[in-house]
Structures are given as C-alpha cells and as structure tokens.
KEZAGU-886602 format. One record per atom (N, C-alpha, C): y, z negated, x. Coordinates in steps of 0.1 Angstrom, whole numbers, plus 5000, padded with zeros to 4 digits. Each point is the difference from the previous one (the first is absolute). Layout:
YZX ...
***
This chain:
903669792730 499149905003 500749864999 499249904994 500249864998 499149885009 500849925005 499249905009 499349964984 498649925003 499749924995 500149835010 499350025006 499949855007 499550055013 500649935011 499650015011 499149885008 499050045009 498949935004 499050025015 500249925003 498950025015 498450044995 499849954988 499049984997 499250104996 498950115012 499550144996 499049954990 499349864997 498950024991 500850044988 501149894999 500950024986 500350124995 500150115012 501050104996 498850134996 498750005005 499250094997 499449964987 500149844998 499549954990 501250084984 501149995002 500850074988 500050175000 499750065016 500050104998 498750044991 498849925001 498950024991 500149974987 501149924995 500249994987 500950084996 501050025001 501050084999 499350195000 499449975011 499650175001 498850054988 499449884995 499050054987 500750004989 501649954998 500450044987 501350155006 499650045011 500850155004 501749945003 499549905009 501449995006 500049995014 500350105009 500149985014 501049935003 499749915010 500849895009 499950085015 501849955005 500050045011 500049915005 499249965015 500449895007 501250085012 501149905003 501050075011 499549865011 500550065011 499949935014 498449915001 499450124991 498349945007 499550045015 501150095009 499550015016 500649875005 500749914993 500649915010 499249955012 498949944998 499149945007 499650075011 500050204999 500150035013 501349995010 500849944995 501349945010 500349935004 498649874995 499949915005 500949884994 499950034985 500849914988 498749974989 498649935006 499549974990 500549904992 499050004989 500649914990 501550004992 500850145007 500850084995 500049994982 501449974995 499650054987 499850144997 499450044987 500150144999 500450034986 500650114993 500849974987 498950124997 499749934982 499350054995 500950104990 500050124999 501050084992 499250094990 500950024988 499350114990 500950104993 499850104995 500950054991 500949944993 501050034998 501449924990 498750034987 499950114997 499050004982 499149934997 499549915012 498849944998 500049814999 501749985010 499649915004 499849864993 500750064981 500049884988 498349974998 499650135003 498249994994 499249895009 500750065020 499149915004 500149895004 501349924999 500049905001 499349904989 500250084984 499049934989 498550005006 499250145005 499449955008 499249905004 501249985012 499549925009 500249814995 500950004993 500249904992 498749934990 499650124992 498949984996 498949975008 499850055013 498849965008 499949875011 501549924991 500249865008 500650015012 500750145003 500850015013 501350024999 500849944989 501349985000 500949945009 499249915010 500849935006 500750115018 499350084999 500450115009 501350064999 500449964987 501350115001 501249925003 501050135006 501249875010 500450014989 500949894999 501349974992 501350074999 
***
C-alpha cells in the first residue's frame, strides 16, 4: 500500500473513493476512528495498492485534484 495524500477532509475522501472506486480502484482510508478518540479533524491517509497508485493519481489529477498529493 501507498499513501496518496492525507486529509481531515471526509467529504474529499469519499468524494475520491467514488472516483477512484468506478474505475476499480479501492482506497483505503487509515486512522478514520481518530475522531472517536477525540482527535477530530485528525488527518487521515488516504492509501492504495502499490499497482494502482500511477493510475490513480493520473486520476485524480485529471479530475482537478492534484493539489492533494504530499510532496
């Protein structure tokens, strides 16, 4: 598994999982319970297969969300 970008942001992240998941790429979110520990607004790293991750970053690049990914 490969970080792509990490983010507080759940609209953002269900919003890629919906793009990502209609061209058959599941995204993992990691540390989405933060908030039950009382770490909202917690980042949470969005991760995918190492085989996938050249596709989805073109992706998400394509869909004007380039600026998500760390450096």
């Amino acid at each position: 598994m490969i970080e792509l970008f990490r983010t507080p942001d759940i609209v953002l992240i269900s919003y890629v999982r919906s793009l990502l998941s209609a061209e058959n790429i599941e995204i993992v979110g990691l540390d989405e319970n933060m908030t039950n520990v009382g770490l909202a607004g917690a980042p949470q790293r969005v991760m995918v297969d190492d085989r996938h991750a050249g596709r989805a970053r073109r992706l998400l690049e394509d869909a004007g969300l380039g600026h998500v990914f760390k450096s």
